[in-house]
C-alpha positions as CSV (number, residue, x, y, z in Angstrom):
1,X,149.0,19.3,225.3
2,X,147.6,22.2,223.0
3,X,146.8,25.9,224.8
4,X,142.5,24.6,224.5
5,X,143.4,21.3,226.0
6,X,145.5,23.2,229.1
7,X,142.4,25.6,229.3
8,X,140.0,22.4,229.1
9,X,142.0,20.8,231.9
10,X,142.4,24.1,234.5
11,X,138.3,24.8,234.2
12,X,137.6,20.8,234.9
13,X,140.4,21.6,238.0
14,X,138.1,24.6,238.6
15,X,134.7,22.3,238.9
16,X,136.0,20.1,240.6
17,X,135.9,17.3,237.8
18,X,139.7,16.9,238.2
19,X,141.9,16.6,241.0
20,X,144.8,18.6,242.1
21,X,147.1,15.9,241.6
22,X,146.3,14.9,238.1
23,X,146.6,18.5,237.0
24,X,150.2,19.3,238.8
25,X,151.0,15.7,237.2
26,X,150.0,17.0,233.4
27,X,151.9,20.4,233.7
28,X,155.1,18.8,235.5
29,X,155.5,16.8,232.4
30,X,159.2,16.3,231.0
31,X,159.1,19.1,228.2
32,X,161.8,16.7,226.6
33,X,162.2,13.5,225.7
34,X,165.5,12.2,225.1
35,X,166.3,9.7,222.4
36,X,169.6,10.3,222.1
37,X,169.9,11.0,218.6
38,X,166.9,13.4,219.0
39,X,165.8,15.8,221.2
40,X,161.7,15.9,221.2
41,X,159.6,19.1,222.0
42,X,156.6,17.9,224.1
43,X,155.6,20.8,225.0
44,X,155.4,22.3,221.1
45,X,151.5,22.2,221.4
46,X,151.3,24.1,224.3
47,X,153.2,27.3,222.7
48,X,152.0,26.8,219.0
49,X,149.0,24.6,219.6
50,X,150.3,22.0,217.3
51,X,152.9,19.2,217.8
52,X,156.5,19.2,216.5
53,X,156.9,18.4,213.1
54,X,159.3,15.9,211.9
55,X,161.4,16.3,208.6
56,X,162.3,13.0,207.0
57,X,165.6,14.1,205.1
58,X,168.7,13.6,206.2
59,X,166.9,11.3,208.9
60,X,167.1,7.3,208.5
61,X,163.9,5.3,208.4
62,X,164.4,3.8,212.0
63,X,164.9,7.4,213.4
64,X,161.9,8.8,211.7
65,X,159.8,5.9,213.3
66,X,160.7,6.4,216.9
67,X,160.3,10.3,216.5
68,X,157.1,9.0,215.5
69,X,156.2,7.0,218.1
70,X,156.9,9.4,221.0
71,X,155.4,12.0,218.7
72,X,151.6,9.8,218.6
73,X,152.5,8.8,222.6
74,X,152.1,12.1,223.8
75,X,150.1,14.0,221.0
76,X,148.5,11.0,219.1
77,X,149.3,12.8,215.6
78,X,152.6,13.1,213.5
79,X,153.4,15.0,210.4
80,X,156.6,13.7,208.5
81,X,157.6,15.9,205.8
82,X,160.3,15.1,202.8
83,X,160.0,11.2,203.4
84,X,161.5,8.9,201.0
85,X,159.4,5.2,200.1
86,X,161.8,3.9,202.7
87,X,160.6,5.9,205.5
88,X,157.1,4.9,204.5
89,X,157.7,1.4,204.4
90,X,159.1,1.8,208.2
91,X,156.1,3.3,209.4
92,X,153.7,1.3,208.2
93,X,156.0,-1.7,209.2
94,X,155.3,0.1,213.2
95,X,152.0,1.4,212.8
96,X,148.3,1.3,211.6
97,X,146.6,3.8,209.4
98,X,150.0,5.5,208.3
99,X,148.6,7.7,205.4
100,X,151.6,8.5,202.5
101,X,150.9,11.7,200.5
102,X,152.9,10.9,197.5
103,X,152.6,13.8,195.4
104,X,153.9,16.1,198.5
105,X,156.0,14.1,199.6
106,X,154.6,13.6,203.6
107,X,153.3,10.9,205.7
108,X,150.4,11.4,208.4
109,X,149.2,9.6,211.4
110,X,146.2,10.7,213.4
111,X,144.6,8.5,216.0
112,X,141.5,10.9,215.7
113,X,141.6,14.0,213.1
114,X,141.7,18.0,214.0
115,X,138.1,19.5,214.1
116,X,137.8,21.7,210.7
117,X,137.7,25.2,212.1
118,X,135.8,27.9,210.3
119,X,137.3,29.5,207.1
120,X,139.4,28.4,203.9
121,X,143.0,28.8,202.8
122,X,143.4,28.4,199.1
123,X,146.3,27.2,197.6
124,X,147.1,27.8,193.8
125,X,150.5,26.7,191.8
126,X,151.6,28.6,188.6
127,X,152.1,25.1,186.7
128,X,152.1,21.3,187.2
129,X,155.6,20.7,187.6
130,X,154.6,23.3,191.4
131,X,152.3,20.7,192.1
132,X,154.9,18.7,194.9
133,X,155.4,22.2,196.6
134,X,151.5,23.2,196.3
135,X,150.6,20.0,197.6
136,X,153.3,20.1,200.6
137,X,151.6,23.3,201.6
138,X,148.3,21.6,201.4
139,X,148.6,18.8,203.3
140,X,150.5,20.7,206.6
141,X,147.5,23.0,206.3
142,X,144.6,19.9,206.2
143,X,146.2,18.8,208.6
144,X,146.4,20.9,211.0
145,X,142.5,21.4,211.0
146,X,142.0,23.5,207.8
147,X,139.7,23.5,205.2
148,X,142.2,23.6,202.1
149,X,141.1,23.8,198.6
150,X,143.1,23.6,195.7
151,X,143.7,25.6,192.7
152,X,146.5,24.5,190.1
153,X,147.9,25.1,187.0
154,X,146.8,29.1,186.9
155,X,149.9,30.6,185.8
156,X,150.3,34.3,184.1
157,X,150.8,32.4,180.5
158,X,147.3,32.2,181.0
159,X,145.9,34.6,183.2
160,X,142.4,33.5,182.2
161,X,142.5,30.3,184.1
162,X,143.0,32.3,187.8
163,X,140.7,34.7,186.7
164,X,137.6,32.4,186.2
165,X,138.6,31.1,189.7
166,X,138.6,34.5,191.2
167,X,135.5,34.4,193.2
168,X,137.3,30.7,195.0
169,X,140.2,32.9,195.8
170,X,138.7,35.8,197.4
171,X,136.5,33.5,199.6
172,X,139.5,32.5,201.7
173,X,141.2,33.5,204.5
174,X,144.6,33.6,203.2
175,X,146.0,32.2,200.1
176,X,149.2,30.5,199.6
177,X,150.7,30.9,195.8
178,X,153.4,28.8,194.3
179,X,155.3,29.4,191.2
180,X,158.5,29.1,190.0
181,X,160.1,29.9,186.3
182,X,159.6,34.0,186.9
183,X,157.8,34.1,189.9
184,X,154.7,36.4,188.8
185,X,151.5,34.5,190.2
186,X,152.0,35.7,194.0
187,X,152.1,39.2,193.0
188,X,149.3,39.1,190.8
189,X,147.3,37.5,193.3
190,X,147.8,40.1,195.9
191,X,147.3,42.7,193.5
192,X,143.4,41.2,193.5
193,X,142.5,40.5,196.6
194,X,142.1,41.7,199.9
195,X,143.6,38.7,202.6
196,X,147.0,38.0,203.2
197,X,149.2,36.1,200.3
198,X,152.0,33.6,201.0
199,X,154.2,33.6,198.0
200,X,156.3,30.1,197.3
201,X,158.9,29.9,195.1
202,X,159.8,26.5,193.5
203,X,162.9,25.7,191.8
204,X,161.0,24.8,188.6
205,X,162.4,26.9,185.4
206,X,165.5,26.7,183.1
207,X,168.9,27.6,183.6
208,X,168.3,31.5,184.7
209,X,165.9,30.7,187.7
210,X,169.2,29.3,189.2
211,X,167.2,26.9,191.4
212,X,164.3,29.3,192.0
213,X,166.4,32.3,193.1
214,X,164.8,34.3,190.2
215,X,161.4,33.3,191.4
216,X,162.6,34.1,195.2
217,X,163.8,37.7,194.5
218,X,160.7,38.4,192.0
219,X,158.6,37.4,195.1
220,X,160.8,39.7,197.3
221,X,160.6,42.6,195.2
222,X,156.6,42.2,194.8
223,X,155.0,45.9,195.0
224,X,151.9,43.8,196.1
225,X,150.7,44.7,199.5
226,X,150.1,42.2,202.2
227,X,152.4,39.4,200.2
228,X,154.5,37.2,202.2
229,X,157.5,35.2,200.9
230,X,159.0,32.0,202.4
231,X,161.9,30.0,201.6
232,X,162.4,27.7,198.2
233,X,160.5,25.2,198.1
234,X,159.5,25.3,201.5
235,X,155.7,24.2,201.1
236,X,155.9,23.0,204.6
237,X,156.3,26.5,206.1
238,X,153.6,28.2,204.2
239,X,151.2,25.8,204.8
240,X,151.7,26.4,208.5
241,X,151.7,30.4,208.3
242,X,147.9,29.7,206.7
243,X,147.2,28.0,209.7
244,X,148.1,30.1,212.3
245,X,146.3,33.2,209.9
246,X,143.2,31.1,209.8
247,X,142.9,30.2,213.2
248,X,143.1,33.8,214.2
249,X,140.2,34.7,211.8
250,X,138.5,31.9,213.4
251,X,138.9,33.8,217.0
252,X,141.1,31.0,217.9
253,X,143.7,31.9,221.0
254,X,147.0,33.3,219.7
């Protein structure tokens, strides 16, 4: 249950279209459910107004599927990020309309997809090889009721390409930037615009980025205001800060 869905329920209480009993029922909920193996947060939506998200490494297929299932019981939606083609073949081996997002490496089930609130995040990569990370980031923000639009390959070897793009990129709410190799893009960006910038580094680069640590402390030592820098590689995570920024432009509840 998601903060408008409680709010939804307590005004129908309020007119009398539900009754006292189903409401106490909806709120007295188990906030856990106990697989054993897991322990899932059912009442994620009602604090971040979005379900918990499940990552795939380090999980096995069968695992991943019965997250999912109590996941798409209660919420009727699941996010899987880092899956592997084995955890896809589970899914789809369990459930209908399992969508695999190859390139970012996620799976996504939806019984009926998130209104698009108002807004756009943008999301730009330095290079192709930042395309997996970009696209993480993309997909958690679509999916989580975003307009996303995607601008790639706009790295500082040729600042040219952001820079006919620039009027995309000031349009949006917030803007997510990935890079690796020295980590520039981010900084640049927020040096141009106005909204907030999520800065990703990616451990693409040769021996000296020492799996995207250059990028990561290039990022952290930005004197670009209003950037914001999240963990290598971790796609996931800025494509959910968007969110939450774009849904309070939208006037959405905190």
């Amino acid at each position: 249950m998601t903060t408008a869905q409680a709010i939804t329920l307590l005004e129908q209480f309020r007119s009398g279209g539900v009754g006292r009993d189903a409401v106490l029922r909806a709120f007295q909920a188990a906030p856990v459910a106990d697989l054993g193996f897991a322990q899932i947060d059912l009442h994620r939506s009602l604090r971040k107004n979005f379900p918990e998200v499940v990552y795939g490494a380090g999980k096995t297929p069968a695992q991943v599927a019965l997250i999912v299932a109590r996941l798409l019981k209660a919420e009727g939606r699941a996010l899987v990020t880092r899956v592997e083609a084995s955890h896809i073949s589970a899914l789809r081996r369990r459930f209908r309309g399992v969508k695999a997002h190859d390139a970012a490496r996620c799976a996504t089930l939806e019984r009926r997809p998130l209104k698009k609130r108002p807004g756009k995040i943008v999301v730009l990569c330095a290079g192709t090889s930042d395309m997996p990370v970009a696209e993480e980031a993309a997909i958690t923000a679509d999916f989580m009721g975003n307009t996303v639009e995607r601008i790639y390959d706009v790295g500082v070897a040729g600042l040219h390409r952001l820079l006919s793009r620039l009027d995309a990129v000031q349009s949006a709410n917030v803007v997510i930037a990935v890079a690796g190799m020295e980590g520039a893009l981010p900084s640049v960006v927020a040096g141009l615009i106005s909204k907030p910038v999520i800065a990703v580094p990616t451990d693409v680069g040769y021996g000296a980025s020492f799996g995207g640590t250059a990028a990561l402390l290039a990022m952290l030592n930005s004197c670009a205001s209003g950037l914001t820098v999240v963990n290598i590689n971790n796609g996931f995570g800025a494509g959910y800060a968007a969110s939450q920024i774009n849904a309070l432009a939208a006037g959405e509840l905190s």
